[in-house]
C-alpha positions in Angstrom: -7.2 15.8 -11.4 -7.4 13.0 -9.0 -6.7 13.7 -5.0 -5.2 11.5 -3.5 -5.6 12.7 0.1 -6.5 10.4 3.1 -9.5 12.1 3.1 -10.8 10.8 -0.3 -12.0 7.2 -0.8 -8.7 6.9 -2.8 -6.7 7.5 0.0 -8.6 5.8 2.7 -8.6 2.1 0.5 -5.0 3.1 0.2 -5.0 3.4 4.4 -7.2 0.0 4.4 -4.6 -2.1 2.2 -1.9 -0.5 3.7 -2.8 -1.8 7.2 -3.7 -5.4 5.6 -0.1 -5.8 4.0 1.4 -4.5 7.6 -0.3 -8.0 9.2 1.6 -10.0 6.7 3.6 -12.2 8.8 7.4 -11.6 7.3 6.7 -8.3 7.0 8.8 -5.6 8.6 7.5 -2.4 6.9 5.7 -0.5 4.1 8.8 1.2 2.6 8.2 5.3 2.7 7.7 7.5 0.3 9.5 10.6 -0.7 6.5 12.5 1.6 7.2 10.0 4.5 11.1 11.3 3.8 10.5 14.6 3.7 7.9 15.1 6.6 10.9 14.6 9.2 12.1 17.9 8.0 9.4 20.0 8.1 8.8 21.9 11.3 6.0 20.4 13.5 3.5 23.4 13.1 3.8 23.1 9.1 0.6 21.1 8.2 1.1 17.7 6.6 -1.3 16.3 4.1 -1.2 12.5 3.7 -0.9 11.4 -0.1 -1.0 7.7 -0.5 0.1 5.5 2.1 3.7 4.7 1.9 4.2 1.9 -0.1 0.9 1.5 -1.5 0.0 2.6 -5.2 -3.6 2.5 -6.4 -4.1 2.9 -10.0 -7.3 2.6 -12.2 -6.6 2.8 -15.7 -11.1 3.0 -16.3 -13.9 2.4 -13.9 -14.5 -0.9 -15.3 -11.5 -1.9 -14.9 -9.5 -3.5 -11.7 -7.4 -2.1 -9.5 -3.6 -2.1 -10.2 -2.0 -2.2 -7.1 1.7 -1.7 -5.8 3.2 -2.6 -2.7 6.7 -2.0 -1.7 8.0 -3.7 1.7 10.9 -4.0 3.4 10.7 -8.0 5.1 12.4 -9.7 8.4 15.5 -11.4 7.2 14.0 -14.8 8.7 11.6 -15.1 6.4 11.7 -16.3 3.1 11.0 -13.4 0.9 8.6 -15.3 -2.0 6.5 -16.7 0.9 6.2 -12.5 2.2 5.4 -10.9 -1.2 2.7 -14.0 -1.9 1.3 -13.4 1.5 1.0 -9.6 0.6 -0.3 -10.0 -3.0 -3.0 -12.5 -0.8 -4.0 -10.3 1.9 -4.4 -7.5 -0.5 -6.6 -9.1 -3.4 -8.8 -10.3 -0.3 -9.0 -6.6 1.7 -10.3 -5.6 -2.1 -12.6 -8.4 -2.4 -14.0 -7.5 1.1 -14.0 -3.8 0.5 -15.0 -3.5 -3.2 -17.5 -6.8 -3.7 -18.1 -7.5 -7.6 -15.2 -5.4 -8.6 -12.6 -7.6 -11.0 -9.6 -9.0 -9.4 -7.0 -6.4 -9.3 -3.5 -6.9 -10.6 -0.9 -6.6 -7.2 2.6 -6.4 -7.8 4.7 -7.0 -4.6 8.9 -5.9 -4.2 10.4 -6.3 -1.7 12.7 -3.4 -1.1 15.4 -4.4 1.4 15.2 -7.1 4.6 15.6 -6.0 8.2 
């Protein structure tokens, strides 16, 4: 069973590329998950454990293998959305390349979920 936790190296590349796609000029937000939904409701004592980061998927099918990576956004209305999800898909295949050195390029899919 994988754990996906903040606290694993799963969930901390997770953190890493979720801050990269955040820089993206164009880019408004990393759409939330159904956690991210959810925590609002639950009482501030209740503990919260973070699963991946909202909007980021990490998937690796072998240990060979690259990275298949999701990203879900919502973009600023100004910009033109292709030019946002191709500056995301680039800012993410280099945060890999700097953080995982050697590893194959990993396949990033990019949607763009709603505009702001």
């Amino acid at each position: 069973m994988n754990d996906h936790t903040s606290n694993t190296p799963y969930g901390r590349l997770a953190a890493e590329l979720a801050t990269s796609v955040t820089e993206v000029p164009g880019v408004a937000f990393l759409r939330p998950g159904l956690t991210d939904r959810l925590r609002t409701a639950l009482p501030r004592s209740a503990p919260y454990s973070a699963g991946t980061a909202a909007g980021v998927r990490l998937t690796r099918p072998d240990a060979e293998g690259p990275w298949h990576v999701e990203i879900h956004v919502v973009a600023l209305r100004q910009a033109r959305t292709v030019d946002v999800a191709r500056g995301v898909r680039d800012a993410v295949g280099h945060r890999l390349g700097v953080l995982a050195p050697g590893e194959p390029r990993p396949r990033v899919t990019v949607t763009v979920t709603g505009l702001l």
